[in-house]
The first five atom37 places (N, CA, C, CB, O) and aatype in JSON, in Angstrom:
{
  "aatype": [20, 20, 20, 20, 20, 20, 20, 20, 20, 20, 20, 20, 20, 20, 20, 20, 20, 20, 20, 20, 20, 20, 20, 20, 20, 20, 20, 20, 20, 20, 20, 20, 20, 20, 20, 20, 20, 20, 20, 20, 20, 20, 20, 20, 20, 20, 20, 20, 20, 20, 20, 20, 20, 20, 20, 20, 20, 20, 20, 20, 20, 20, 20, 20, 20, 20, 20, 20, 20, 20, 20, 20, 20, 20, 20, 20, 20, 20, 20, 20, 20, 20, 20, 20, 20, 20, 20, 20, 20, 20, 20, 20, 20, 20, 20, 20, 20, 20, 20, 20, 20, 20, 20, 20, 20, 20, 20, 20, 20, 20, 20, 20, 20, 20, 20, 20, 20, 20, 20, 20, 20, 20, 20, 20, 20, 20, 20],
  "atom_mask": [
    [1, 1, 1, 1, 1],
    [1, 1, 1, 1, 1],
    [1, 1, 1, 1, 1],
    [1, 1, 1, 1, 1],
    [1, 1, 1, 1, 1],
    [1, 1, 1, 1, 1],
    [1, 1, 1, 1, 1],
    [1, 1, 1, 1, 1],
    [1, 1, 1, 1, 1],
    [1, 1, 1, 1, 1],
    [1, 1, 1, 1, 1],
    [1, 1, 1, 1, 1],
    [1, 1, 1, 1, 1],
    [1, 1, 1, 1, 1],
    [1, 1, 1, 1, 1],
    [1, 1, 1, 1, 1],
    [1, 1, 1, 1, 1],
    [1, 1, 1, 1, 1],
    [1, 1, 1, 1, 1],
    [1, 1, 1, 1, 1],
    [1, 1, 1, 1, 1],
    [1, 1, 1, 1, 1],
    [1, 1, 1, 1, 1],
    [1, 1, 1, 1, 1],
    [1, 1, 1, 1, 1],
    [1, 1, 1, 1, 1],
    [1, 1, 1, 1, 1],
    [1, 1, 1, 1, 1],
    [1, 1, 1, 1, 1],
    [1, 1, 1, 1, 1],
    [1, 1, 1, 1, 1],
    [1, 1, 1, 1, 1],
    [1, 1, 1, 1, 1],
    [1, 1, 1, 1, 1],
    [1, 1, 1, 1, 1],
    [1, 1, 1, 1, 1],
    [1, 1, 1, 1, 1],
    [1, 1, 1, 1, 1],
    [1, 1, 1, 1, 1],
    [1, 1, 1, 1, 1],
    [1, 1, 1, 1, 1],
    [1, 1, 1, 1, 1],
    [1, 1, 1, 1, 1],
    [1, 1, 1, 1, 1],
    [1, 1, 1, 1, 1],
    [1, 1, 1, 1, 1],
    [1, 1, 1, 1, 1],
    [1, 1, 1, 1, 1],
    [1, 1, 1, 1, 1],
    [1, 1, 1, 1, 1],
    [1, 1, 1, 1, 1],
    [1, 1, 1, 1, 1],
    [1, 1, 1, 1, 1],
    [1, 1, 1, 1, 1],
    [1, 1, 1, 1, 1],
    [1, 1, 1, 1, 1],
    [1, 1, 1, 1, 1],
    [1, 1, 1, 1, 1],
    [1, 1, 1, 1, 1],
    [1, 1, 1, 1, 1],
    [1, 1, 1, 1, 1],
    [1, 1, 1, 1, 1],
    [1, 1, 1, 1, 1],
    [1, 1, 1, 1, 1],
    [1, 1, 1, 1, 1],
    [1, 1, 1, 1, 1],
    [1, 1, 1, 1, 1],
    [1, 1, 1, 1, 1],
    [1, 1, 1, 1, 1],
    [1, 1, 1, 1, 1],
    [1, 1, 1, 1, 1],
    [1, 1, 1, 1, 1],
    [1, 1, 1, 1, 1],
    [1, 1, 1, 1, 1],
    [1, 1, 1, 1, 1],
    [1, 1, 1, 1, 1],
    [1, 1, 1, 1, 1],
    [1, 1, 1, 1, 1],
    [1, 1, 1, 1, 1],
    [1, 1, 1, 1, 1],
    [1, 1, 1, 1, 1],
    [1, 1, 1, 1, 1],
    [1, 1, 1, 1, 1],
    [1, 1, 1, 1, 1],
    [1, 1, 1, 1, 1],
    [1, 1, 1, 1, 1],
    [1, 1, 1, 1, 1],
    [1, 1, 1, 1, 1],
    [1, 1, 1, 1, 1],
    [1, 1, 1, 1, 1],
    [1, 1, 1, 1, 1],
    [1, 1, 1, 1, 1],
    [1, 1, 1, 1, 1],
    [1, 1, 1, 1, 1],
    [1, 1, 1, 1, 1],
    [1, 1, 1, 1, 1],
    [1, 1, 1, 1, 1],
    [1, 1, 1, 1, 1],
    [1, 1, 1, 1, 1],
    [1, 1, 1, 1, 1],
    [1, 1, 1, 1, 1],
    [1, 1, 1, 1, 1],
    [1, 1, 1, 1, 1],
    [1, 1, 1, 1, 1],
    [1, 1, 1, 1, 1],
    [1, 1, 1, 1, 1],
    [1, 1, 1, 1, 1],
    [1, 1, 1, 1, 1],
    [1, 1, 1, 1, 1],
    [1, 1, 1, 1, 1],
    [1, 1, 1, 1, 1],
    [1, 1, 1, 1, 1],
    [1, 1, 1, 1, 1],
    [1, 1, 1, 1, 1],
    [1, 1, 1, 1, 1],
    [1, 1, 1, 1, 1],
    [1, 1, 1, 1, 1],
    [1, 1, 1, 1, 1],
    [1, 1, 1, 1, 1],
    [1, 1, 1, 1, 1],
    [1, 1, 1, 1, 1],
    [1, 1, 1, 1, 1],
    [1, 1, 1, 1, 1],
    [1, 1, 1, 1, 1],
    [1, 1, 1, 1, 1],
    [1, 1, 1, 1, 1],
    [1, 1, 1, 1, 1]
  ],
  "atom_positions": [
    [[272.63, 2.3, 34.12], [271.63, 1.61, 34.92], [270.42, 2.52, 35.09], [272.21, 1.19, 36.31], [270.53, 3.68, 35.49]],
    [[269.37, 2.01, 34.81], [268.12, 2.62, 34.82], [267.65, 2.42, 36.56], [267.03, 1.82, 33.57], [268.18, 1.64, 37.36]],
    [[266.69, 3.21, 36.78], [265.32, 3.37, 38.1], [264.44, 2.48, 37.77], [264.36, 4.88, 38.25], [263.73, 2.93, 36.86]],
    [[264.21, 1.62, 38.02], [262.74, 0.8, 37.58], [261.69, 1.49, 38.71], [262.83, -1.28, 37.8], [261.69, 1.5, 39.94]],
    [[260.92, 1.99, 37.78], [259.72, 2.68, 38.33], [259.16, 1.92, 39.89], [258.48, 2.57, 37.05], [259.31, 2.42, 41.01]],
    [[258.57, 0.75, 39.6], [258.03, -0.18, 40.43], [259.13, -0.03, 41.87], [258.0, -1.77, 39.57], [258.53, 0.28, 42.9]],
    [[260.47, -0.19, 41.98], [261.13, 0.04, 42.79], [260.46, 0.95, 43.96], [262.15, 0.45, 42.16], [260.19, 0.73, 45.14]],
    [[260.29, 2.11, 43.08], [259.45, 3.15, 44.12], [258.73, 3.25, 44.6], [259.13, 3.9, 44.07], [258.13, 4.3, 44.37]],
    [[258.22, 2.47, 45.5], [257.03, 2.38, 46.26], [256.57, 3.17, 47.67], [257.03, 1.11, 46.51], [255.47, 3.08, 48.21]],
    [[257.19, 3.61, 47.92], [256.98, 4.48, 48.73], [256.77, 5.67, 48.99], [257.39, 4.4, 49.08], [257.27, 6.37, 48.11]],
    [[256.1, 6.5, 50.08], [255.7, 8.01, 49.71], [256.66, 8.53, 50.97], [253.73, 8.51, 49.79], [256.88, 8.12, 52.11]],
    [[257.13, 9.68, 50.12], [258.1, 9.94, 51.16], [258.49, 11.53, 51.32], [259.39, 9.08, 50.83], [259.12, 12.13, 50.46]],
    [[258.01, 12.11, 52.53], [258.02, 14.12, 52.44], [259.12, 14.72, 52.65], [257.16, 14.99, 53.56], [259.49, 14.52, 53.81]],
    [[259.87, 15.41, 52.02], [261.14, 16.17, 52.16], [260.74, 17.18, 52.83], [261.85, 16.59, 50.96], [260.41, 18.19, 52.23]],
    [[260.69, 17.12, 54.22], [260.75, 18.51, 54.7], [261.65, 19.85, 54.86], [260.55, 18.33, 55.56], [262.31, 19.79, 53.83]],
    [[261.85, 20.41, 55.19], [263.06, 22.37, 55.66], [262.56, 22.82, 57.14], [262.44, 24.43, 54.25], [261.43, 23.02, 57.6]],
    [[263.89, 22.91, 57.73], [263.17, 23.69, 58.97], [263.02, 24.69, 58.33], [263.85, 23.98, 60.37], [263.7, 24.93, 57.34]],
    [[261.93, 25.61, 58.85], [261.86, 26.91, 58.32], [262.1, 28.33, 59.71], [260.2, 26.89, 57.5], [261.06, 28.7, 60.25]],
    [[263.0, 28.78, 60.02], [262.72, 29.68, 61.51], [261.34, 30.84, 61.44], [264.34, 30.76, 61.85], [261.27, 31.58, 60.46]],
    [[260.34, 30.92, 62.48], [259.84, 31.67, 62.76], [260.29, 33.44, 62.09], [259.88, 31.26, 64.0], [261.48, 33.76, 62.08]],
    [[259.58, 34.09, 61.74], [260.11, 35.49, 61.64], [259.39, 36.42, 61.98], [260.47, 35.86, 60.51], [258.34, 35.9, 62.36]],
    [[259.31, 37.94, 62.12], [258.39, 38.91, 62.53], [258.38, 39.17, 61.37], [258.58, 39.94, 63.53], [259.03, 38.68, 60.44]],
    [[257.31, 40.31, 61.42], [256.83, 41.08, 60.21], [258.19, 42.06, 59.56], [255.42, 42.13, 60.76], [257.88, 42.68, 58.54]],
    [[259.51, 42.23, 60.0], [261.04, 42.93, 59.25], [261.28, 41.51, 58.66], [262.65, 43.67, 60.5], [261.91, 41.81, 57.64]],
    [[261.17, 40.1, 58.65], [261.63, 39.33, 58.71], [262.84, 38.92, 59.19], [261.45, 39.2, 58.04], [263.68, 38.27, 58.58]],
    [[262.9, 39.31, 60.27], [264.14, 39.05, 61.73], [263.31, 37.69, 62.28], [264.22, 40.72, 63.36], [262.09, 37.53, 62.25]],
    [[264.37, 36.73, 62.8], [263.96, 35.4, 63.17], [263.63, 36.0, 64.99], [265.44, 33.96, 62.8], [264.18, 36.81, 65.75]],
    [[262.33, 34.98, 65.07], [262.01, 35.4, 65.96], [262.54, 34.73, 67.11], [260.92, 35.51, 65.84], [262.45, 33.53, 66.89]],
    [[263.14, 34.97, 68.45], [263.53, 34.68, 69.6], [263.05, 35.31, 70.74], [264.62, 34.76, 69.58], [262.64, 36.45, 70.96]],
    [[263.25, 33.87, 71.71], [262.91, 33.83, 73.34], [263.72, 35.16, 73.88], [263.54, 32.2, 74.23], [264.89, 35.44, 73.59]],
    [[262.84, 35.89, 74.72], [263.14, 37.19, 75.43], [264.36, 36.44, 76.47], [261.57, 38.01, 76.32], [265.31, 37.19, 76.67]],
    [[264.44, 35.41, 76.98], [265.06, 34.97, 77.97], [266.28, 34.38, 77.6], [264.32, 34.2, 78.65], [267.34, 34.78, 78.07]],
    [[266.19, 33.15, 76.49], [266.96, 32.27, 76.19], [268.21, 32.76, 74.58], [265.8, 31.02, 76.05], [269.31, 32.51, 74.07]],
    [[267.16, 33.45, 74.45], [267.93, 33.7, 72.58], [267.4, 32.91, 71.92], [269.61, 33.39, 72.15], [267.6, 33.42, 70.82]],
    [[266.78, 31.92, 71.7], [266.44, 30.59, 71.39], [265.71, 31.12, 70.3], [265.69, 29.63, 72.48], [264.83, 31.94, 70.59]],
    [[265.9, 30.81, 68.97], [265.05, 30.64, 67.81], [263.9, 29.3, 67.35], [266.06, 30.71, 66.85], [264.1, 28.12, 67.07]],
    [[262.76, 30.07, 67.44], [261.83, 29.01, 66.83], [261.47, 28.96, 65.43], [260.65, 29.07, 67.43], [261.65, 29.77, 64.53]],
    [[260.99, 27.97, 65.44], [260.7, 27.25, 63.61], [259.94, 26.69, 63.8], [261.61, 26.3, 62.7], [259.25, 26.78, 64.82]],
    [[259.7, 25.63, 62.57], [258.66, 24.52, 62.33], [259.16, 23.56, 60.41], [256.69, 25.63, 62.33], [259.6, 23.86, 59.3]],
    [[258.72, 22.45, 61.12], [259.35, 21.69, 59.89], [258.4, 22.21, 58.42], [259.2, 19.73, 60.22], [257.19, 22.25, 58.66]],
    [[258.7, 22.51, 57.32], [257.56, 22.82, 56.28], [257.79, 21.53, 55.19], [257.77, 24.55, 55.46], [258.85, 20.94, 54.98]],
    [[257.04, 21.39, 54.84], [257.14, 20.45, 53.75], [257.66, 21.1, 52.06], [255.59, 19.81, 53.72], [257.09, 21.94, 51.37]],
    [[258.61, 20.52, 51.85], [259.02, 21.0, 50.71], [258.51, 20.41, 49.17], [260.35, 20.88, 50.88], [258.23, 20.98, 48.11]],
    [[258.55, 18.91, 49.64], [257.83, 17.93, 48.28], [257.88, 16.71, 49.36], [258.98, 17.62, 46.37], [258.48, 16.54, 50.43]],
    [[256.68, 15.68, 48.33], [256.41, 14.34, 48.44], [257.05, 13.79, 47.13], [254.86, 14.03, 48.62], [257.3, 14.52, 46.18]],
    [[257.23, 12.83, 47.13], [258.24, 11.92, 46.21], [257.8, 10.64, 46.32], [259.79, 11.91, 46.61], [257.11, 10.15, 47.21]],
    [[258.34, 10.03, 45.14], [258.34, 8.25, 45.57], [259.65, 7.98, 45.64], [257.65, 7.06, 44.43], [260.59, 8.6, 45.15]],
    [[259.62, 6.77, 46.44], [261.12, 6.35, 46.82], [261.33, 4.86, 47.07], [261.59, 7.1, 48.17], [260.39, 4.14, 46.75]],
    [[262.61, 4.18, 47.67], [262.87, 2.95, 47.93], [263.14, 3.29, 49.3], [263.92, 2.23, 47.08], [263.71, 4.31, 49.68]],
    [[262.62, 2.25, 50.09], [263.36, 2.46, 51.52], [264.01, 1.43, 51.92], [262.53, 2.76, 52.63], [263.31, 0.53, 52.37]],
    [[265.56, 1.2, 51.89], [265.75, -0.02, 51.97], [266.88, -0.23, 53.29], [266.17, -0.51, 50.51], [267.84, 0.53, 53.47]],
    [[266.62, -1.16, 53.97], [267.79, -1.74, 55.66], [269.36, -1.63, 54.47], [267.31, -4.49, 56.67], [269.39, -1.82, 53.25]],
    [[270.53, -1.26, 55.45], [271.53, -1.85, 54.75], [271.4, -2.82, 54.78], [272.58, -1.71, 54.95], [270.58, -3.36, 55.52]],
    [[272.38, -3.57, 53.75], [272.97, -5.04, 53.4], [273.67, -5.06, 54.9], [274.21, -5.21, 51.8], [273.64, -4.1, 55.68]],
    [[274.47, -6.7, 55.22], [275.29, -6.66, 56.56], [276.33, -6.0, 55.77], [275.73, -8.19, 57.46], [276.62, -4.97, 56.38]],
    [[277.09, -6.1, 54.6], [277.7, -5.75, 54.27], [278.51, -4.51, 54.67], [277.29, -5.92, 53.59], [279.63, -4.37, 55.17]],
    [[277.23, -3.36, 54.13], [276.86, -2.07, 54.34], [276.78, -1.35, 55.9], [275.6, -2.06, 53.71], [277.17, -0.22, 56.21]],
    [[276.2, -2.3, 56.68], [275.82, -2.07, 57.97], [277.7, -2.53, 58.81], [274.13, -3.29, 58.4], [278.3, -2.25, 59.85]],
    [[277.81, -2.88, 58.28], [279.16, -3.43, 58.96], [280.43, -2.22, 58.47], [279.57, -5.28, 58.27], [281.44, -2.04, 59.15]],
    [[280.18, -1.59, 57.37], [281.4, -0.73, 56.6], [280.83, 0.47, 57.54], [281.39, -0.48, 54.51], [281.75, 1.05, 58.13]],
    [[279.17, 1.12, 57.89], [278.78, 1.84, 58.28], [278.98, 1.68, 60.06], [277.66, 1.88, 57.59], [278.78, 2.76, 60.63]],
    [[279.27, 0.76, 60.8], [279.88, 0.46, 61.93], [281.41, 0.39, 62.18], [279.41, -0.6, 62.19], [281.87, 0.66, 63.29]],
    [[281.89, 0.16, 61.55], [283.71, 0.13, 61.49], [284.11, 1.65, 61.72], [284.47, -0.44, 59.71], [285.05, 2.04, 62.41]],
    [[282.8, 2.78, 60.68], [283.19, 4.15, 60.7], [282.54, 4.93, 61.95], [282.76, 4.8, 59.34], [282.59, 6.14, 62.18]],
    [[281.96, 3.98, 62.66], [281.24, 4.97, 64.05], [279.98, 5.9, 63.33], [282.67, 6.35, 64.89], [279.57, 7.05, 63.49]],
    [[279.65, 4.91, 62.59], [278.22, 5.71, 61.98], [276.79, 5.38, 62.32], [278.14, 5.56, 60.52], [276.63, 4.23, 62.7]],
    [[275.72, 6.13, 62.26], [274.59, 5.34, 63.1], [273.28, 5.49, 61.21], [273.86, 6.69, 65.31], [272.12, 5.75, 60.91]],
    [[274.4, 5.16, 60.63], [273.43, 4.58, 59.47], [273.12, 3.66, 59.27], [273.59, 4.65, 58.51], [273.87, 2.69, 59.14]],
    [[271.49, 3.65, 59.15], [270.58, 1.87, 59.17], [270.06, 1.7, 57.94], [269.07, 1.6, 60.3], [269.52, 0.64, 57.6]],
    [[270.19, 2.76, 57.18], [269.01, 2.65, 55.75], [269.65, 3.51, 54.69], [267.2, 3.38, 56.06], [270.53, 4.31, 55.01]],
    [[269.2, 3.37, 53.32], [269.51, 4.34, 52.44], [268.17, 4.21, 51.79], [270.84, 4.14, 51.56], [267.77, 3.07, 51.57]],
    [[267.41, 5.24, 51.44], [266.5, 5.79, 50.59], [266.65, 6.61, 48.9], [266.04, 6.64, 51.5], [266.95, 7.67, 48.36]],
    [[266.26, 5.48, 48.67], [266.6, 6.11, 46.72], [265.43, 7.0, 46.27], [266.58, 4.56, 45.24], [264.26, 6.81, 46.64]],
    [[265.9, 8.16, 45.31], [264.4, 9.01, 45.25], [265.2, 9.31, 43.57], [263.94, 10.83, 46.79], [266.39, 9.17, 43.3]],
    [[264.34, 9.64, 42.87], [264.33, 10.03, 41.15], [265.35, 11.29, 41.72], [262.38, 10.59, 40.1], [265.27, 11.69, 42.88]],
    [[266.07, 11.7, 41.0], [266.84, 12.79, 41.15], [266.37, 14.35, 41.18], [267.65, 12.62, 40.2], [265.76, 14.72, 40.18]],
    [[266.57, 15.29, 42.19], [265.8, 16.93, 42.03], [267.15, 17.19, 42.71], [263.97, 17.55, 42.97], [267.92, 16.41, 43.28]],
    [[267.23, 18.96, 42.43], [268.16, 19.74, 42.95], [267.72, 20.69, 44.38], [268.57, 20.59, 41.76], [266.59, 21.02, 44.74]],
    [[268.42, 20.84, 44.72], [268.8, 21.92, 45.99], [268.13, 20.7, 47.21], [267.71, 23.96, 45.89], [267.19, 21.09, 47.91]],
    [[268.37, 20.08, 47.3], [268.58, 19.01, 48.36], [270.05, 19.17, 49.29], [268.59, 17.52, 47.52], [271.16, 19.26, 48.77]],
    [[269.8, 19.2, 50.76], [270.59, 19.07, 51.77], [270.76, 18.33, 53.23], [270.63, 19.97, 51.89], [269.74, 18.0, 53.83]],
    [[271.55, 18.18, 53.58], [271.49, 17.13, 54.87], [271.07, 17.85, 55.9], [272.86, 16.44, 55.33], [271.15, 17.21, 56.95]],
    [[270.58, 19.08, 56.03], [269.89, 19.97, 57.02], [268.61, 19.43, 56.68], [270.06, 21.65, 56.9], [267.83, 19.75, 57.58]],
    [[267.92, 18.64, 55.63], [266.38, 18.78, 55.4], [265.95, 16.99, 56.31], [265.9, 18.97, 53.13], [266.77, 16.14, 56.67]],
    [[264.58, 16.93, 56.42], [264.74, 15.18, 56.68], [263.46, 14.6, 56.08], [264.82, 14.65, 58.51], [262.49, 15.3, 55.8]],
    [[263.51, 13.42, 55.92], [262.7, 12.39, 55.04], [261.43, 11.96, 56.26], [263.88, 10.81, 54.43], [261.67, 11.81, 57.46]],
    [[259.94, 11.82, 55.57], [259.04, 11.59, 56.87], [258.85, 10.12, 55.89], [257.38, 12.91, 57.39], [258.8, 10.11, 54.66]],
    [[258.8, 9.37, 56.43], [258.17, 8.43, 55.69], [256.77, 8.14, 55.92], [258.82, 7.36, 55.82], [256.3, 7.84, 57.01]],
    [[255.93, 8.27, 54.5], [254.45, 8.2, 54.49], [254.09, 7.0, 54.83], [253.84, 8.51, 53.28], [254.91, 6.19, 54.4]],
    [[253.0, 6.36, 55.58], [252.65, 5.0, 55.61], [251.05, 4.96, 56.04], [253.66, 4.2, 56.64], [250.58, 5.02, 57.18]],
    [[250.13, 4.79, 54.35], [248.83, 4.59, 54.74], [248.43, 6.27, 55.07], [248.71, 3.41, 56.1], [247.63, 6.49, 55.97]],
    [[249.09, 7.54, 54.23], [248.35, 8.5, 54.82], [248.74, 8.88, 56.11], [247.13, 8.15, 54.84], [248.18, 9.91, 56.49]],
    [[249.68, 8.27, 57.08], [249.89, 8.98, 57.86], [251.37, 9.34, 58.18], [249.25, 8.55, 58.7], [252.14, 8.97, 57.29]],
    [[251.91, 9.94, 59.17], [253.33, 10.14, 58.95], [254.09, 9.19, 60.11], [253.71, 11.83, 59.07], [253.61, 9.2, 61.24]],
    [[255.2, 8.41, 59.84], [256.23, 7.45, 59.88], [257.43, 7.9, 60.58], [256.57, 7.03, 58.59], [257.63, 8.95, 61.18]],
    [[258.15, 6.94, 60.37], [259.68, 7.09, 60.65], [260.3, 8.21, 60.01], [260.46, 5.9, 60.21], [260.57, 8.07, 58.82]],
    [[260.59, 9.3, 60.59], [261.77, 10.35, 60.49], [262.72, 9.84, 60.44], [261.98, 11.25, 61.39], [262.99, 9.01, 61.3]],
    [[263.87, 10.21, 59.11], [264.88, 10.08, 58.62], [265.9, 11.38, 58.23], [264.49, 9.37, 57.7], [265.73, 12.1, 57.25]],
    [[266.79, 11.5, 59.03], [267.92, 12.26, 58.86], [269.18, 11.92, 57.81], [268.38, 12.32, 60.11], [270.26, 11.43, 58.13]],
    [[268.84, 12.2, 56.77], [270.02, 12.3, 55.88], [271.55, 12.2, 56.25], [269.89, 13.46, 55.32], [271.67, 12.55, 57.42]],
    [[272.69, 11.87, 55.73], [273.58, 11.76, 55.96], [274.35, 13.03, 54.79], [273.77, 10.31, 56.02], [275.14, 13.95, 54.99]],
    [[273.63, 12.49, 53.5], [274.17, 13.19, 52.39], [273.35, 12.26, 51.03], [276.09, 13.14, 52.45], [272.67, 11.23, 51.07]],
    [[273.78, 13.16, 49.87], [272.66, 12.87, 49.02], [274.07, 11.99, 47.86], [271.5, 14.62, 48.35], [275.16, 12.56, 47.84]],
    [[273.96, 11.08, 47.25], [274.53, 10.65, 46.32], [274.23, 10.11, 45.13], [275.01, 10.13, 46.67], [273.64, 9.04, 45.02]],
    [[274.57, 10.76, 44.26], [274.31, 10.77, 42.37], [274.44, 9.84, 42.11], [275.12, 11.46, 41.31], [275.14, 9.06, 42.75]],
    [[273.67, 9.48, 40.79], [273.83, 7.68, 40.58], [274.93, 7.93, 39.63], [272.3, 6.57, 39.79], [274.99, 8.89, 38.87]],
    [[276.14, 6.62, 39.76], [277.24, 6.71, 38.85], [277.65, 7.05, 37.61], [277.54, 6.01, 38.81], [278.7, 7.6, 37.28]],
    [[276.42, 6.55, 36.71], [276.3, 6.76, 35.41], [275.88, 8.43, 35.05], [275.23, 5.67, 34.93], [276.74, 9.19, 34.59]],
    [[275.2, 8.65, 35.18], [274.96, 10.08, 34.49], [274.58, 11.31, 35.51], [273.69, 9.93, 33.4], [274.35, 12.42, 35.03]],
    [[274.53, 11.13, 36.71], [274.46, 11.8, 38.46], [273.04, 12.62, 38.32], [276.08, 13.2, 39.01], [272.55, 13.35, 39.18]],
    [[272.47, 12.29, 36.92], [271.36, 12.68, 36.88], [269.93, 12.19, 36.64], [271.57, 13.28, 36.33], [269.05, 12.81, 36.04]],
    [[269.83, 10.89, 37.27], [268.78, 10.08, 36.97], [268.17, 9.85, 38.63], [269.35, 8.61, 36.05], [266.96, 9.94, 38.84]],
    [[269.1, 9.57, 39.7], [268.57, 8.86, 41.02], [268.94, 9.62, 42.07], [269.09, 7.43, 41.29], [269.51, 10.63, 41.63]],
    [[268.89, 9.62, 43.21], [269.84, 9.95, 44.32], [269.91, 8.59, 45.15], [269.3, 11.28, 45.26], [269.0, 7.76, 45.25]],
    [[270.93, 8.54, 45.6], [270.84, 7.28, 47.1], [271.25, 8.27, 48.31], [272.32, 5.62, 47.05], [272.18, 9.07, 48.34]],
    [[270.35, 8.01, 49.23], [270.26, 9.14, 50.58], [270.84, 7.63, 51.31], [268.21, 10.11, 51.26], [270.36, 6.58, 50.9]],
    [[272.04, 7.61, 52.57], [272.35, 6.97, 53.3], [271.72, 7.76, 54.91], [273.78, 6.74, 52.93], [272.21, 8.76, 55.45]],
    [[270.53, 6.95, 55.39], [270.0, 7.88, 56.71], [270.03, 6.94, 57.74], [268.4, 8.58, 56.63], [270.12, 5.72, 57.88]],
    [[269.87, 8.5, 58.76], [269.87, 8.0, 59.95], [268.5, 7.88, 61.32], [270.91, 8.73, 60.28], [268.31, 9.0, 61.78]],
    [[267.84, 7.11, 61.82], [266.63, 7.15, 61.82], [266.24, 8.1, 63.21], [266.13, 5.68, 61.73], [267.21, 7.96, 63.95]],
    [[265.5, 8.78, 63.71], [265.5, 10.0, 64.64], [264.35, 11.14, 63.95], [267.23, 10.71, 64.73], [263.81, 11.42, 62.87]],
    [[264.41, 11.64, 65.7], [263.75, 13.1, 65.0], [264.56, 14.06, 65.16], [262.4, 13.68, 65.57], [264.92, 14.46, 66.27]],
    [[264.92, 14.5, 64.14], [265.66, 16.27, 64.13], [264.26, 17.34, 64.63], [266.31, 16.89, 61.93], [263.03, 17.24, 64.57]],
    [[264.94, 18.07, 65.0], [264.3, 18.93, 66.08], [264.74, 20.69, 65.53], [265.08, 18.4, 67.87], [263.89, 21.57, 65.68]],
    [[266.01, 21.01, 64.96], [266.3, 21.91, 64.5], [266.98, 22.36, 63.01], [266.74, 22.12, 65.33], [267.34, 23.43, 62.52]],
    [[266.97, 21.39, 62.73], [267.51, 21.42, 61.37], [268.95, 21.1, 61.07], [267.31, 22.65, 60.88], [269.48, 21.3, 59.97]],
    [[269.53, 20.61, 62.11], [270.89, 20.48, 62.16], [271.45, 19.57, 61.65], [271.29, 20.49, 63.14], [272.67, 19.49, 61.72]]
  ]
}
């Protein structure tokens, strides 16, 4: 099964938390709390599908106590993880934050697509 290009209509930013560091590159933390700061960086823009589950889907994803509403298809790249999250572009500006669940290979050759099953939110630390 092929990607039909057209499918992809959407612009969509893979961000990384990245933690704060000093000049040793030691992550930097609150004198008080311990607390490490960061900031989301952008890793790539992509095109993608953004699509609601089926009830189908939404119903298999409720039976499991899951708070997945969408899966996002993107052309296939490596070093992708469920620590990173999806901004969705709309018109130039930035959208619905999407938290990954996990990334999944398309059946046929695991090297043509991904299907991302997400969850919609803002991650805050990379977790």
């Amino acid at each position: 099964m092929t990607l039909a290009a057209g499918r992809l209509r959407h612009r969509v930013l893979i961000e990384q938390y990245v933690l704060a560091v000093d000049s040793n590159g030691d992550a930097i933390q609150d004198t008080n709390t311990g607390e490490t700061t960061g900031s989301w960086q952008e890793l790539a823009t992509v095109w993608a599908a953004i699509e609601p589950l089926s009830a189908r889907e939404f119903l298999a994803a409720q039976a499991m106590q899951s708070k997945i509403e969408a899966k996002i298809v993107i052309r296939h790249r490596m070093g992708l993880n469920a620590a990173m999250r999806l901004v969705h572009m709309i018109n130039g500006a930035r959208g619905p934050v999407y938290n990954p669940a996990g990334f999944l290979a398309d059946k046929d050759s695991g090297l043509e697509y991904l299907t991302i099953p997400v969850s919609a939110g803002v991650s805050t630390s990379g977790q």
